[in-house]
C-alpha positions in Angstrom: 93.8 49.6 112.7 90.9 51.7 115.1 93.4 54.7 114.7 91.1 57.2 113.3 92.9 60.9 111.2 91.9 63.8 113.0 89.9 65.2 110.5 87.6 62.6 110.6 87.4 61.9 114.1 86.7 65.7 114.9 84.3 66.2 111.9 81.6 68.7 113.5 78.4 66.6 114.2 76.3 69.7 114.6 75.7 72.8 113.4 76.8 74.7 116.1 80.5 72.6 116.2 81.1 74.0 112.6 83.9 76.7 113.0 83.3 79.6 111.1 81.0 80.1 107.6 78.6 81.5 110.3 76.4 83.1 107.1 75.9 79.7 105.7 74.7 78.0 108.4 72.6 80.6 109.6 70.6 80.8 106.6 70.5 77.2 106.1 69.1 76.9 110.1 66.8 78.9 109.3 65.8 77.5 105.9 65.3 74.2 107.8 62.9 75.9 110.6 60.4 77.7 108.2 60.8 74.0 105.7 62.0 76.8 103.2 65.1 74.2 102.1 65.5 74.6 98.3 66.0 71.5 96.3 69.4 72.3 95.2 72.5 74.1 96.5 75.6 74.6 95.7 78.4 74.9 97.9 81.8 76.5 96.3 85.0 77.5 98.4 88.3 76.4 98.7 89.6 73.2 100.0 88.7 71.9 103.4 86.4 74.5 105.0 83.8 72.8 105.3 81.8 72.1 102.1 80.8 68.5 102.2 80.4 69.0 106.1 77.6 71.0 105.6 75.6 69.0 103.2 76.5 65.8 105.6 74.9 67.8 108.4 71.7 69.0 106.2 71.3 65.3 105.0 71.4 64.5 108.3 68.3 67.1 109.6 66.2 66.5 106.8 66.1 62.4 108.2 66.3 63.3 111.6 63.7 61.9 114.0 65.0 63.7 116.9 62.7 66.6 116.9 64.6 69.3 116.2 64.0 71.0 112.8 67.6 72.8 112.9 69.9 70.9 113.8 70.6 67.2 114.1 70.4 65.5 117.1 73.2 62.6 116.1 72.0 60.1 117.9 68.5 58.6 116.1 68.8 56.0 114.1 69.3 57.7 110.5 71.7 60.2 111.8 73.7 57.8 112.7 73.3 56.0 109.7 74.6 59.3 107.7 77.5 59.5 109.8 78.5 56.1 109.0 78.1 56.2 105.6 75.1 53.7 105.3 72.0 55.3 104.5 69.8 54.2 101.9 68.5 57.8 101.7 71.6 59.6 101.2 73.6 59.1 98.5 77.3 60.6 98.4 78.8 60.6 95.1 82.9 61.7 94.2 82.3 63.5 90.4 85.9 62.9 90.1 85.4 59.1 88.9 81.3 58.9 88.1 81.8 61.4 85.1 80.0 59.9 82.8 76.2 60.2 81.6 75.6 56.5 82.3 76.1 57.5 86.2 74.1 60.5 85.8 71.4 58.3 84.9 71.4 56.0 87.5 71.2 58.4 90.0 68.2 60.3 87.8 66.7 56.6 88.1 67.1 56.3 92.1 65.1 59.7 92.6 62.1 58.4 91.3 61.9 56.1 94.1 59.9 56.7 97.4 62.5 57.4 99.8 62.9 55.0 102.9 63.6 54.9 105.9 64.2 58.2 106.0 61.9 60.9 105.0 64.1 62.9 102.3 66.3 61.2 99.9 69.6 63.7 99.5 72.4 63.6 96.6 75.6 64.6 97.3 78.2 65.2 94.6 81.6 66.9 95.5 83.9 68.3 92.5 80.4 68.6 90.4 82.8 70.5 88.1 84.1 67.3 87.2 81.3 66.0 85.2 81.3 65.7 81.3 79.3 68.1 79.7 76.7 65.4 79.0 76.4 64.2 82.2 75.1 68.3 83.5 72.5 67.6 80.2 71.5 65.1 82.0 71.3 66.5 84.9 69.2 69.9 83.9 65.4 68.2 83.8 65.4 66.3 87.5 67.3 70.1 88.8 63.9 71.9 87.3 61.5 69.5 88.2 62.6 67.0 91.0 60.2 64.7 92.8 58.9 65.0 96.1 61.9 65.1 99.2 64.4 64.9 96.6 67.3 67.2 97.6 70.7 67.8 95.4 73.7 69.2 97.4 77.0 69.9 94.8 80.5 71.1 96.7 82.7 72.3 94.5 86.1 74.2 94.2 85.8 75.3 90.4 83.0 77.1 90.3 83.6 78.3 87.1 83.3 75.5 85.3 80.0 74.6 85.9 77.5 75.7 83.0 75.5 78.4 83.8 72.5 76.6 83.0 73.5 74.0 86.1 73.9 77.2 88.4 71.0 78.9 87.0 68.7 76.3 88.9 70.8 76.1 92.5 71.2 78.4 95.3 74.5 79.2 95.9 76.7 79.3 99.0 80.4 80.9 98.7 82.7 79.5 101.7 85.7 81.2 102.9 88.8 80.5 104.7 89.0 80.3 108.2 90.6 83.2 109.6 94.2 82.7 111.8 92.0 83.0 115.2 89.3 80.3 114.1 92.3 77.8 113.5 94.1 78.7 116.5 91.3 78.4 118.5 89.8 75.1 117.3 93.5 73.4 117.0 94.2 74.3 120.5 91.0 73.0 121.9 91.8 69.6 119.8 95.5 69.5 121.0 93.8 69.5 125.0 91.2 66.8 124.0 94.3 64.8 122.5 96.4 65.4 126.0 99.0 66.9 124.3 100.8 70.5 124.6 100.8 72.6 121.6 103.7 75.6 122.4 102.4 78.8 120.2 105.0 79.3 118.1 104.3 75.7 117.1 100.7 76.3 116.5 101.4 79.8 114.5 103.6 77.6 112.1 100.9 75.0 112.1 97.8 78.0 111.5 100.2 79.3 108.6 100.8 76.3 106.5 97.0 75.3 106.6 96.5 78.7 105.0 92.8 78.9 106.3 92.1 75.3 105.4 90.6 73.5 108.5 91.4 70.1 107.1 95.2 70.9 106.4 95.6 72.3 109.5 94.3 69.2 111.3 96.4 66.6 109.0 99.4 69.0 109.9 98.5 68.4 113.5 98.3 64.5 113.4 101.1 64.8 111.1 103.1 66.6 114.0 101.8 64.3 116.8 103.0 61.0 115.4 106.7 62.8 116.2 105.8 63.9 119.6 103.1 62.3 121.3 103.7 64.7 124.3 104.4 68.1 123.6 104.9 69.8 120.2 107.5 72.7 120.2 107.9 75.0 117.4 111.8 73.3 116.1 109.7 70.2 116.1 107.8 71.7 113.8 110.5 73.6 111.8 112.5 70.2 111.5 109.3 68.0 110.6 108.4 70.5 107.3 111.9 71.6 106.5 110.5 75.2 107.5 112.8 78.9 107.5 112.4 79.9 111.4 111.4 83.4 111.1 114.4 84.9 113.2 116.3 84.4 109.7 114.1 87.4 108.0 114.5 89.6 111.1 118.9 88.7 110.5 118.3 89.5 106.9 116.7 92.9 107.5 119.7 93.7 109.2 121.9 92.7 106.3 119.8 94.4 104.5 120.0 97.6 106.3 123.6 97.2 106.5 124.3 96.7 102.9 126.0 93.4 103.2 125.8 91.0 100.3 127.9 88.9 101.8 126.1 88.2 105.4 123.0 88.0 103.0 124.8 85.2 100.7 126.0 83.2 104.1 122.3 82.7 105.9 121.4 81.4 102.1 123.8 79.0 102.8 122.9 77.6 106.2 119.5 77.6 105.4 120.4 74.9 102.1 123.2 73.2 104.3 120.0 72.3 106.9 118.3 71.0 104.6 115.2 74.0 104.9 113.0 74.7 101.4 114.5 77.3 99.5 111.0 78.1 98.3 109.4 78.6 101.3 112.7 81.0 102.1 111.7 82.3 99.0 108.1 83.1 99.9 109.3 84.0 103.9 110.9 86.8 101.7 107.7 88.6 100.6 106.2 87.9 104.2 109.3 89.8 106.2 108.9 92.7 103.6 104.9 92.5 103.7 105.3 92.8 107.6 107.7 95.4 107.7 105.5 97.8 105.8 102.8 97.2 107.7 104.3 98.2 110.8 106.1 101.1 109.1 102.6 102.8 107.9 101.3 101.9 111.4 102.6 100.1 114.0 98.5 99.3 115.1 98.7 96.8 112.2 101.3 94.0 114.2 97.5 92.5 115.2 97.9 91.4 111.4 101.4 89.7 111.9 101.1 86.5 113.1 104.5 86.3 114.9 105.4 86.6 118.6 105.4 89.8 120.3 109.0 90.0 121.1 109.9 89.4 117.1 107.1 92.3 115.9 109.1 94.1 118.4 112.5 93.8 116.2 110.4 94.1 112.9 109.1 97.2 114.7 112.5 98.9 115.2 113.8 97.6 111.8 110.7 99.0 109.5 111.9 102.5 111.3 115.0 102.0 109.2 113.1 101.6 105.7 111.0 104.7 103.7 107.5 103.3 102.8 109.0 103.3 98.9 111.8 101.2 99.7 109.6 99.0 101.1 107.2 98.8 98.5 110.0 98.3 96.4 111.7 95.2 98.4 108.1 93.4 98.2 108.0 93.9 94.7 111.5 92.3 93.8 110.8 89.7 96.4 107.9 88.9 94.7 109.2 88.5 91.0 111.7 86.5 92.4 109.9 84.1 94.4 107.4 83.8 91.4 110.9 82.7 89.3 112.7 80.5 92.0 109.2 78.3 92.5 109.3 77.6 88.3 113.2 77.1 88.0 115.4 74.2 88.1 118.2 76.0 89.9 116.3 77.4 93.1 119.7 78.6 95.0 121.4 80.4 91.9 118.3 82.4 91.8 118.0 82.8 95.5 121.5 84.4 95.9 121.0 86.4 92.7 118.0 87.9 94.5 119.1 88.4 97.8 122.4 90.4 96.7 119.9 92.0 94.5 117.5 92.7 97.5 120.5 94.1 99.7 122.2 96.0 97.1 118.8 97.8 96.0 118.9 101.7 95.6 116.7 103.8 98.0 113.9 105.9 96.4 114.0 109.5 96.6 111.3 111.5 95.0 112.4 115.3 93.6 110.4 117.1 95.2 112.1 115.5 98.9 115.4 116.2 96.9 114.4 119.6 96.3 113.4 120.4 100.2 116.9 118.9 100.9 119.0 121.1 99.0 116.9 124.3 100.0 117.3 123.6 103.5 120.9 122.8 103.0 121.9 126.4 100.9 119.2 127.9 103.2 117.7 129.5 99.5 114.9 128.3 97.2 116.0 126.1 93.9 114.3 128.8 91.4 115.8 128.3 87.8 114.2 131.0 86.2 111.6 133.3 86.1 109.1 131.3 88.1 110.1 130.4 91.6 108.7 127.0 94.0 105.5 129.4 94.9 105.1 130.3 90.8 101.6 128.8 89.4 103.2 126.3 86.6 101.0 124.0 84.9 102.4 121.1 82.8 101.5 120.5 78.7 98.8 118.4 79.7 96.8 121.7 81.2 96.5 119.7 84.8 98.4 121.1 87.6 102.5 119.6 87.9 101.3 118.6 91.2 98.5 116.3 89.8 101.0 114.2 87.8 103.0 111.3 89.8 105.8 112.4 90.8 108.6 111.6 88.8 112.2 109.9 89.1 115.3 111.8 88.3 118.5 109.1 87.6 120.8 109.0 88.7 119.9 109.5 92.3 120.2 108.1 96.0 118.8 108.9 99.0 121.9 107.8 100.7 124.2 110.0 98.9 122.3 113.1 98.0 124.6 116.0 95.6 126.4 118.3 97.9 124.5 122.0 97.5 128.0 123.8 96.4 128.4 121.5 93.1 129.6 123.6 90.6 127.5 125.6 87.7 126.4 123.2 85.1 128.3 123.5 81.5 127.0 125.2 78.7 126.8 121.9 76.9 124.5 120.3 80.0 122.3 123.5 79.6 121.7 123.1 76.2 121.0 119.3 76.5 118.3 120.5 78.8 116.7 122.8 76.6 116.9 120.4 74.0 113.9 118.1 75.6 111.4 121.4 76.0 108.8 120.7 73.3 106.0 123.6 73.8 102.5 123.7 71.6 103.9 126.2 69.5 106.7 124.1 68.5 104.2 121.1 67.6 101.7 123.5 65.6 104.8 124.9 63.2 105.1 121.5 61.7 102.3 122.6 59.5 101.6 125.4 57.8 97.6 125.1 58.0 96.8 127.1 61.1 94.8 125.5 63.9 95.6 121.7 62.2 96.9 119.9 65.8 94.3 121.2 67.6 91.7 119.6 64.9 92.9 116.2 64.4 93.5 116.1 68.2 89.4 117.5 68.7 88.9 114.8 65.6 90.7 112.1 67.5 88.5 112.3 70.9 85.5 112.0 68.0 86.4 109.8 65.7 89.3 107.6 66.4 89.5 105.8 63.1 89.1 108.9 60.9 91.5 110.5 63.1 94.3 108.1 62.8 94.0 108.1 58.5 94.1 112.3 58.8 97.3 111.8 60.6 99.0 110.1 57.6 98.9 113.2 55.3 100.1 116.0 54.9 98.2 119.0 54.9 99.1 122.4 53.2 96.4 125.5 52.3 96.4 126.5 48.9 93.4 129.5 48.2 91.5 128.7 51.2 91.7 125.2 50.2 93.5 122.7 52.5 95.2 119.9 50.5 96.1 116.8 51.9 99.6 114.6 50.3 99.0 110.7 50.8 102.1 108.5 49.6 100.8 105.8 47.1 100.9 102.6 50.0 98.4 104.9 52.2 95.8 105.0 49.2 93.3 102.7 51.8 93.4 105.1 54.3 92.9 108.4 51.4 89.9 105.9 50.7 88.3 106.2 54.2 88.9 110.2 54.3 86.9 109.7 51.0 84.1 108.1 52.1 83.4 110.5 55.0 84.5 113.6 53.2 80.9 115.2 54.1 81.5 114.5 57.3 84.9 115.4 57.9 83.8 118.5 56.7 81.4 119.6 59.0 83.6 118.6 61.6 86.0 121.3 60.2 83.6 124.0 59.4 82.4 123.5 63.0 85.9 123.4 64.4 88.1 125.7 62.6 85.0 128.5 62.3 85.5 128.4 58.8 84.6 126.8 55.4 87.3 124.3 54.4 87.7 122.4 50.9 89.5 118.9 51.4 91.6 118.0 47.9 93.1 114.7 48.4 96.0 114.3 46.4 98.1 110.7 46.0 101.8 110.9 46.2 104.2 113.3 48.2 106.4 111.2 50.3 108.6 114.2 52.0 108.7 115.1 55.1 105.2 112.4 56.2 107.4 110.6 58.3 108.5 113.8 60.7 105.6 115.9 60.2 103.2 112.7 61.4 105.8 111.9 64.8 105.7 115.8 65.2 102.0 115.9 65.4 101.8 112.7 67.5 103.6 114.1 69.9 101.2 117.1 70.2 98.3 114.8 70.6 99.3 111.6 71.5 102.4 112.0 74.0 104.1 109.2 75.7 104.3 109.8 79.1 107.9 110.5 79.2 107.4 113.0 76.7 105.0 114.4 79.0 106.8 114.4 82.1 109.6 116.0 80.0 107.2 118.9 78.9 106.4 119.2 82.5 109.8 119.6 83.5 110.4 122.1 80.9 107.1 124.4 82.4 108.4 124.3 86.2 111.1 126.4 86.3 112.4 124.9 90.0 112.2 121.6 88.7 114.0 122.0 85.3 117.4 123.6 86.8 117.4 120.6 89.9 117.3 118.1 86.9 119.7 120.2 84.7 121.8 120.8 88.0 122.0 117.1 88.4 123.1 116.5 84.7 119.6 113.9 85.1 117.1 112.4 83.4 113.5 112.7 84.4 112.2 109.2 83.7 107.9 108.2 84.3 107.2 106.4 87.8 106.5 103.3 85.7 109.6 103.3 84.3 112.4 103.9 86.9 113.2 100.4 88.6 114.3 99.7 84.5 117.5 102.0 85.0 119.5 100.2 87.1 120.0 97.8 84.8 120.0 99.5 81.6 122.6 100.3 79.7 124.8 103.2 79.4 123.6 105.6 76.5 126.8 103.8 74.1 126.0 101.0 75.2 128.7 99.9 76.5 128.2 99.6 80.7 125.2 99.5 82.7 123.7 102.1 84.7 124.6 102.2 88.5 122.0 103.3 91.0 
């Protein structure tokens, strides 16, 4: 057969046909103008942009008889020669199956001769990350000390895995992938020299399963000309690669808007019954979510949605139905699920699970949005206390309330907010939410050595390790002397306090202002265990502790949470409570 794949038969010839990796070739032109060409480079990038190209084409103007330093002229005698694949003077190796030292060696052997015809003798190796370790070995004298003319180009996709001793002796050349506009371009102009009509919504599908691979997207190409010769719509395309057309995320959005598990559970199913990949419905999730935030933080960004106009339009009106944290949210569940459906066994169970999941998602509402509702809905501000919304409050931490992230009270919904006139909260709600307060004070009465929390926090900054063994005693004043109890299985870290006892007393002289005697006493069991999760708590809080310290210092805050009979939970933390359970543990939580 003549019939030649259009990668090959459209391989650029030239410098100047190579689409994109502009700040390779430029340097490399120029390398070639001033004879500045190294003796070895490596070329690294992903698949099929153009790695091995490039070291065909350098190969190619280091022989050339043309005339032309830069670039080869592709029609002399040992261009042509390269092109075909039978020059003496360039050698073009796959690392993949010559692994071994023995063909290492061979080639070490061929530089040593004079090259001929051709004026340079040129290695190539693509997938050099393939070698065995001995083969680089033998590799590492001809890289430092080549002969004369002797060039080594290595393409790679890996590389990592080459040792650093190998890329310590070659220049290097990252290559990227093409952006959506390069491959449009390029496939367009290939589709008119081929007499064919490529629709665009057949060449956006096309662009988007190459993902920036210029080889990919020209086997997808001859791939979709063997069907139609003629003209290539994009159902040709959709039917050919069992693709999702991208009207079905614009009807999810709307199921998704309308809270409908059911609509969303029915396109699942005519998407399997045609036969479409769940896992690419799957990954069209994260797309349709990606896209609608895009265009809800600004429409400007559709130039970064590669769908037609009139669909962006849709998408456009439909993002204006989402809050950016809803959003984010949908992307992130779409995400995790897609990660999970392309691993499991049973795509479509999966798939449903995370589209009702998807539909039946909560909205996000942060309190302090909550808080401007209900003010502007009892036309008065939320003050609990003595400190209104204007008060300066400051949380435990000492930072601002404000500077924290903004926490999550549960249960809450942004389409259902509490109506303003909801009765007074019970005594027993009031109490529950004095209950979480925990101020210093509170923290430095679990010890009756004054100033204590404040050192081993100061001591923990210092010294972490000394630190954490102070922690497991307990200490108690006795005559100006502070004495500290260690149960009889902590006598390793009563030990440690030992051995730095000079130290740790300096540390407390300079601290506490005031001389301090250490007397380390074993035993004395009671009351460790509360009095160490006490002080932790002081130094080391969790952040829910500290957001529930924060609540109890805003005064506005504190009575919406307590008004709400909620729970103030850390940012982190609050896509866990729709599916936790119920404090008995008997139901879960609903959003």
């Amino acid at each position: 057969m003549s019939y030649h794949a259009l990668a090959r038969k459209y391989r650029p010839a030239t410098f100047d046909a190579m689409v994109g990796q502009e700040h390779v070739t430029r340097t490399l032109r120029a390398a070639l103008r001033r004879d500045k060409l190294a003796h070895a480079y490596l070329f690294s990038g992903p698949r099929g942009c153009g790695k091995t190209t490039v070291a065909r084409l350098l190969a190619k103007a280091l022989n050339c008889t043309g005339g032309v330093k830069d670039e080869p002229c592709g029609a002399c005698e040992a261009c042509a020669a390269v092109a075909a694949g039978s020059s003496l003077d360039v050698l073009e190796i796959d690392a993949a199956s010559h692994t071994g030292v023995d063909n290492v060696r061979e080639l070490r052997d061929m530089a040593q001769y004079t090259p001929s015809p051709g004026a340079s003798r040129v290695f190539i190796i693509d997938e050099v990350h393939m070698l065995s370790k001995g083969a680089f070995n033998a590799l590492l004298k001809i890289l430092e000390e080549p002969p004369a003319r002797v060039f080594f180009f290595f393409a790679t996709t890996e590389p990592a895995k080459i040792p650093r001793t190998i890329l310590s002796r070659c220049q290097r050349f990252d290559f990227r992938l093409l952006t959506r506009d390069e491959l449009s371009a390029r496939l367009t102009a290939i589709a008119a020299e081929e007499g064919v009509r490529l629709e665009p919504g057949a060449l956006r599908l096309v662009v988007a399963q190459a993902e920036g691979s210029m080889r990919d997207a020209l086997s997808i190409l001859d791939q979709v000309l063997a069907a139609s010769p003629e003209r290539i719509d994009e159902q040709a395309v959709v039917d050919l690669f069992g693709l999702v057309g991208s009207e079905v995320a614009i009807e999810l959005n709307e199921a998704v808007m309308a809270r409908d598990a059911g609509r969303a559970l029915r396109l699942a199913d005519r998407v399997a019954a045609g036969g479409q990949s769940l896992d690419d419905f799957a990954r069209g999730l994260v797309d349709n979510f990606r896209n609608l935030l895009l265009l809800r933080i600004d429409p400007a960004l559709a130039a970064g949605i590669s769908l037609p106009e009139d669909q962006i339009e849709i998408l456009r009106r439909q993002a204006g139905h989402f809050a950016p944290q809803d959003l984010l949210a949908l992307l992130d569940r779409a995400s995790r699920g897609f990660e999970r459906i392309h691993r499991s066994g049973q795509p479509r169970v999966l798939l449903e699970a995370l589209l009702v999941e998807l539909v039946l998602l909560e909205s996000r509402v942060v309190l302090s949005d909550l808080v401007r509702r209900l003010e502007a809905l009892t036309g008065q501000p939320l003050s609990g206390g003595d400190g209104g919304p204007g008060a300066d409050r400051r949380a435990a931490t000492g930072r601002p309330a404000s500077a924290a992230k903004p926490p999550v009270a549960k249960p809450t919904s942004a389409r259902a907010a509490p109506h303003a006139d909801a009765a007074p909260e019970p005594p027993a709600a009031r109490d529950h939410g004095a209950s979480r307060v925990r101020d210093a004070s509170t923290a430095a009465a679990a010890t009756t050595v004054d100033g204590w929390t404040a050192f081993v926090e100061t001591l923990l900054g210092r010294q972490p390790g000394l630190g954490a063994c102070i922690m497991e005693g307990i200490p108690a004043e006795e005559d100006g002397r502070i004495a500290l109890s260690f149960p009889v299985e902590k006598q390793f870290q009563l030990q440690l306090i030992q051995k730095d006892l000079p130290r740790l007393q300096e540390l407390a002289r300079e601290l506490l202002g005031r001389d301090i005697v250490l007397n380390l006493v074993s035993g004395a069991e009671a009351a460790r265990r509360e009095h160490r999760e006490e002080l932790r708590r002081h130094v080391a809080p969790t952040e829910h502790e500290t957001l529930q310290r924060a609540c109890g210092g805003d005064a506005t805050l504190d009575h919406l949470v307590r008004r709400l009979d909620a729970e103030v939970v850390p940012a982190a933390d609050r896509d866990a409570w729709h599916t936790a359970p119920d404090r008995d543990g008997t139901a879960p939580r609903e959003g």
